[in-house]
C-alpha positions in Angstrom: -21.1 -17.1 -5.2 -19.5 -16.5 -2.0 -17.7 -18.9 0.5 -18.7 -18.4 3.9 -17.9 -20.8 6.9 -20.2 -21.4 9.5 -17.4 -21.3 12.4 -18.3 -21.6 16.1 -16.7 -19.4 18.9 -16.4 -21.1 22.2 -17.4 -17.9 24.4 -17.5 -17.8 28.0 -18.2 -15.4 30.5 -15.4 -14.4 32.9 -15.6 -14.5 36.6 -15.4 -10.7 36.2 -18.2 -10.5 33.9 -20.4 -12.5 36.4 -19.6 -10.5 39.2 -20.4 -7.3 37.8 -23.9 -8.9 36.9 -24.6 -9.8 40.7 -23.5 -6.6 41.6 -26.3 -5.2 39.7 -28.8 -7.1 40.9 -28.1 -6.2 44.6 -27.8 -3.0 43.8 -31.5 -3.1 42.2 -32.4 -5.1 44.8 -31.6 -3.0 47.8 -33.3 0.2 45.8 -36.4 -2.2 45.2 -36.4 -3.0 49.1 -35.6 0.9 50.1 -38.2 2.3 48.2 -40.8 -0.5 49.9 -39.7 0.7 53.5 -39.6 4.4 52.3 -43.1 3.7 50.8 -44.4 2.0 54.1 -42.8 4.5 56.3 -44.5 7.4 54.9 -47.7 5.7 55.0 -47.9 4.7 58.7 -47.0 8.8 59.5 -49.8 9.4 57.3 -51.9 7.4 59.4 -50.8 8.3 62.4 -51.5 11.7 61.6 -54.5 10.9 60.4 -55.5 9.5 64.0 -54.2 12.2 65.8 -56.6 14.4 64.0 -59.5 12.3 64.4 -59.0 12.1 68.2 -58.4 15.3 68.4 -54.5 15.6 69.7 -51.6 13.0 70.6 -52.7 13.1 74.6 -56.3 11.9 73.5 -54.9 9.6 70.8 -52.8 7.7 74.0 -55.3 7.7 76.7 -57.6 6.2 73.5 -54.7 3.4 72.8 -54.4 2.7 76.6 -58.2 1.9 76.8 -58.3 0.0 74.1 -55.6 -2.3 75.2 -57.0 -2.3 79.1 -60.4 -2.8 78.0 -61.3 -0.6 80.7 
């Protein structure tokens, strides 16, 4: 038969340790929040292409926005 001890470690995370894990997270953070605007950027050039071509060139795509906001 063995002997083994049950023995308890008291472990604790340095103030080192716990910065390197908030530096993670910002750093996942700020990719999570760069690919969002990257994501939302390309889609409004999409759609602003898209409206160009459906009014039929940027000077008719302005004189539209103008009237729509005059109501004239």
């Amino acid at each position: 038969m063995k002997n083994t001890a049950i023995t308890k470690e008291n472990v604790q995370a340095t103030a080192h340790e716990s910065a390197s894990t908030d530096s993670e997270l910002y750093k996942v953070g700020i990719f999570v929040t760069a690919a969002f605007a990257g994501a939302v950027g390309i889609w409004s050039l999409v759609c602003l292409t898209s409206a160009m071509i459906s009014s039929n060139g940027p000077v008719a795509l302005i004189k539209s926005m103008f009237t729509a906001i005059t109501g004239s």
